[in-house]
C-alpha positions as CSV (number, residue, x, y, z in Angstrom):
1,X,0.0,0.0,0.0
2,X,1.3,3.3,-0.9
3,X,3.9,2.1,-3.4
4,X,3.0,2.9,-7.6
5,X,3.3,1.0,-10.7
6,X,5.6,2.8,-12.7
7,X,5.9,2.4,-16.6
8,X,9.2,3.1,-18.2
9,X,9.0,4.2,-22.4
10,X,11.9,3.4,-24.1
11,X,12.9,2.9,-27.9
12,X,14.7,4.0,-30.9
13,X,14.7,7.9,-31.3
14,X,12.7,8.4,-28.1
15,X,13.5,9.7,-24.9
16,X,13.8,7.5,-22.4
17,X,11.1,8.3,-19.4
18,X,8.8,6.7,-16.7
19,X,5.2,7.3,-15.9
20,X,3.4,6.7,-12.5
21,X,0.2,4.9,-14.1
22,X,-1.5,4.0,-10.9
23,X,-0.8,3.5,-7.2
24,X,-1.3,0.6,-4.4
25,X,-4.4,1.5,-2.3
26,X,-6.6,-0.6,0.6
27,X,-9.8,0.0,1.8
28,X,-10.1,1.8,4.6
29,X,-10.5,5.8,6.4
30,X,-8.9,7.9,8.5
31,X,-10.4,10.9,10.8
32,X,-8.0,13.5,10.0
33,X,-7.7,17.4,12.2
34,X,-8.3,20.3,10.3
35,X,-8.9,24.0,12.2
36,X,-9.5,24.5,15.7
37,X,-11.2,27.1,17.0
38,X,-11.3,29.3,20.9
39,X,-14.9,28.9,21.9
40,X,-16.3,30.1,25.1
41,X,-17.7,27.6,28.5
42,X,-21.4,28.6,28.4
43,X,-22.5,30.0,25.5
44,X,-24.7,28.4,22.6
45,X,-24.5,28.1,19.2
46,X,-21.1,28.0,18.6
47,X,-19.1,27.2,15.3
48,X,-16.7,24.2,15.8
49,X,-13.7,23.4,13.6
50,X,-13.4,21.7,10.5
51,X,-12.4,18.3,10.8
52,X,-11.7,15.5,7.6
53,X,-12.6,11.7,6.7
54,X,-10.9,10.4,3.9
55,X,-11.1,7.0,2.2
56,X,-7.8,4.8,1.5
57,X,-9.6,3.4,-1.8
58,X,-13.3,3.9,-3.4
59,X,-15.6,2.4,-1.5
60,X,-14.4,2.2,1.9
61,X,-17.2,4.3,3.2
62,X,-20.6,1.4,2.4
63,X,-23.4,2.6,1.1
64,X,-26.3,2.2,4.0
65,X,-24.0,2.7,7.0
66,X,-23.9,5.1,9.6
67,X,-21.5,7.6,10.7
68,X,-21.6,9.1,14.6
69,X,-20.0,12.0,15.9
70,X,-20.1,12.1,19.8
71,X,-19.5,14.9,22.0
72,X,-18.1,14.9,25.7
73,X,-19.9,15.5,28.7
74,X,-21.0,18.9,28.7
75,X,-21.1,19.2,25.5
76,X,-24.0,19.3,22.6
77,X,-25.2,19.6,19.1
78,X,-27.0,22.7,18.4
79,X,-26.8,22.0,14.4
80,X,-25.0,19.3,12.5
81,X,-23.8,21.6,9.7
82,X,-22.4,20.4,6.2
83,X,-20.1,18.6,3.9
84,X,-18.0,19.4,1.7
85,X,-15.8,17.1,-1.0
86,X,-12.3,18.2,-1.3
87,X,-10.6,17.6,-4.8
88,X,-12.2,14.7,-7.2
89,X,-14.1,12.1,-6.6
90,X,-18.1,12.3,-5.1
91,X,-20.1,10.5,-2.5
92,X,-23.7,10.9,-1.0
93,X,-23.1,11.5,2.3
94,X,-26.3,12.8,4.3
95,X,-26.7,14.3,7.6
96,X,-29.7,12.8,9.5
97,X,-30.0,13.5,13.2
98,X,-29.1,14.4,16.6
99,X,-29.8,11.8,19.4
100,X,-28.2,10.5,22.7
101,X,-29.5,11.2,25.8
102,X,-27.9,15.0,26.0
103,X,-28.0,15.7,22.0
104,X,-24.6,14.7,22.1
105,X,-24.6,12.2,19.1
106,X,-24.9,13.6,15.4
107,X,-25.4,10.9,12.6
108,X,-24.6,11.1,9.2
109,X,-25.7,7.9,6.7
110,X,-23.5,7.1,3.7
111,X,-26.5,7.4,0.6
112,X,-23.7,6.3,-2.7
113,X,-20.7,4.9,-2.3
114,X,-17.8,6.3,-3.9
115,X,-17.2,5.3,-7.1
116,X,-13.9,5.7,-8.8
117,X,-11.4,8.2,-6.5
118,X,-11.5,7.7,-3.2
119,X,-13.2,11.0,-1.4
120,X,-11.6,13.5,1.5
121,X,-14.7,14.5,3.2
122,X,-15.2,18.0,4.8
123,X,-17.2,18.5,7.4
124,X,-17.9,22.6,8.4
125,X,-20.4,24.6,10.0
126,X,-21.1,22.3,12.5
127,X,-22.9,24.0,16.0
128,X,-22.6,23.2,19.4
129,X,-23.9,24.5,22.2
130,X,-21.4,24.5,26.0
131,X,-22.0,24.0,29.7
132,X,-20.5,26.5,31.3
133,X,-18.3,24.3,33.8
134,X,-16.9,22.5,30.5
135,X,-12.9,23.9,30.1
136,X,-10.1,22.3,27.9
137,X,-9.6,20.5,24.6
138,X,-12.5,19.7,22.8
139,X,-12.6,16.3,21.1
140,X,-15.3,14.6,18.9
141,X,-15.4,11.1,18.9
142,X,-16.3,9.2,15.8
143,X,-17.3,5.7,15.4
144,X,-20.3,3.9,13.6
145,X,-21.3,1.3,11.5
146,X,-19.7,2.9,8.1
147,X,-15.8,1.3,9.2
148,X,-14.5,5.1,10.5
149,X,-13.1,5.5,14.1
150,X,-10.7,8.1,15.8
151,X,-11.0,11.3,17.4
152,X,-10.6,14.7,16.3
153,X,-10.3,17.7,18.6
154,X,-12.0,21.2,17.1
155,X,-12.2,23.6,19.8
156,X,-10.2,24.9,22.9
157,X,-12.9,26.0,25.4
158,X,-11.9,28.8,27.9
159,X,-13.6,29.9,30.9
160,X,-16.4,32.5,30.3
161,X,-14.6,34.2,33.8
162,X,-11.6,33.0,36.1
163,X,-11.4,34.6,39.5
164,X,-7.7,34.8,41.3
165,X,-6.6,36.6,44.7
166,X,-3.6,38.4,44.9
167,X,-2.1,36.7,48.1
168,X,-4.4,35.6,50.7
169,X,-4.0,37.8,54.1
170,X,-4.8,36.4,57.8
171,X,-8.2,37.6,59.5
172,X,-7.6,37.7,63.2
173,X,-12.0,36.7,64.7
174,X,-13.3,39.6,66.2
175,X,-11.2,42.9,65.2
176,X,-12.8,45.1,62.6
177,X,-11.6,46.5,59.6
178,X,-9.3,44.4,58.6
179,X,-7.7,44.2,54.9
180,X,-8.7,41.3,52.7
181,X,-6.8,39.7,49.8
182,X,-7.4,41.7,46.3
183,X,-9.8,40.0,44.3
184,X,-9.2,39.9,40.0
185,X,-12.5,38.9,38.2
């Protein structure tokens, strides 16, 4: 897999040269990172970023099967968004639903198989909406019955606020007017 099948032109008055005329390929996908965007703990509707499956040979993804894209914890779909097909090749891939018990599951169904290139599948626009105690590296997980697995990470979620003191000072019970730490919202 990977290698190509070269054929070399040779004769009398004619340049030697060598053409690649196809390449070694296996069925198969891959999940692969695109752009991550800085969202925001708590807020809805946000724009996640793009993320890629791509097929090792025509095919790989089968015609009937199901795609799912889970979220964490915390996490959920506000809007499954689209697809777009990068270079040649075409494939009906179809969004369907949101399900799961938080809305954290989005399926896509694969409608045609790919028929002669192998596809590199876009996926954009895609919505979600964040609890506001979720932080850190946000990470889809995809798995279904179409063959694809892996994770994909399309956001960095910051706190909406942090809160720090400056250095914390000691109360003594009973005396008044006494100085607190500084307090940095």
């Amino acid at each position: 897999v990977g290698d190509e099948v070269e054929v070399k032109v040779s004769g009398g008055d004619i340049t030697k040269q060598t053409f690649v005329v196809a390449k070694y390929v296996d069925y198969g996908t891959k999940v692969v990172e695109g752009t991550t965007k800085n969202l925001v703990a708590g807020k809805n509707d946000q724009e996640i970023g793009e993320f890629y499956i791509e097929e090792g040979a025509p095919a790989s993804l089968v015609e009937g099967r199901v795609i799912k894209f889970t979220l964490p914890n915390g996490v959920e779909w506000e809007n499954i968004g689209d697809k777009e097909i990068v270079g040649s090749g075409s494939i009906g891939l179809d969004p369907k639903d949101i399900s799961g018990d938080n809305n954290e599951i989005a399926k896509w169904e694969v409608g045609t198989e790919s028929k002669n290139d192998a596809v590199k599948v876009k996926f954009k626009d895609m919505k979600v909406n964040i609890a506001p105690d979720f932080t850190g590296d946000l990470e889809i997980e995809v798995t279904g019955s179409a063959g694809v697995e892996g994770k994909v990470k399309v956001a960095e979620i910051k706190p909406a606020a942090t809160i720090e003191v400056d250095k914390v000072e000691n109360v003594i019970l009973g005396k008044p007017n006494q100085k607190i730490a500084n307090i940095t919202l």
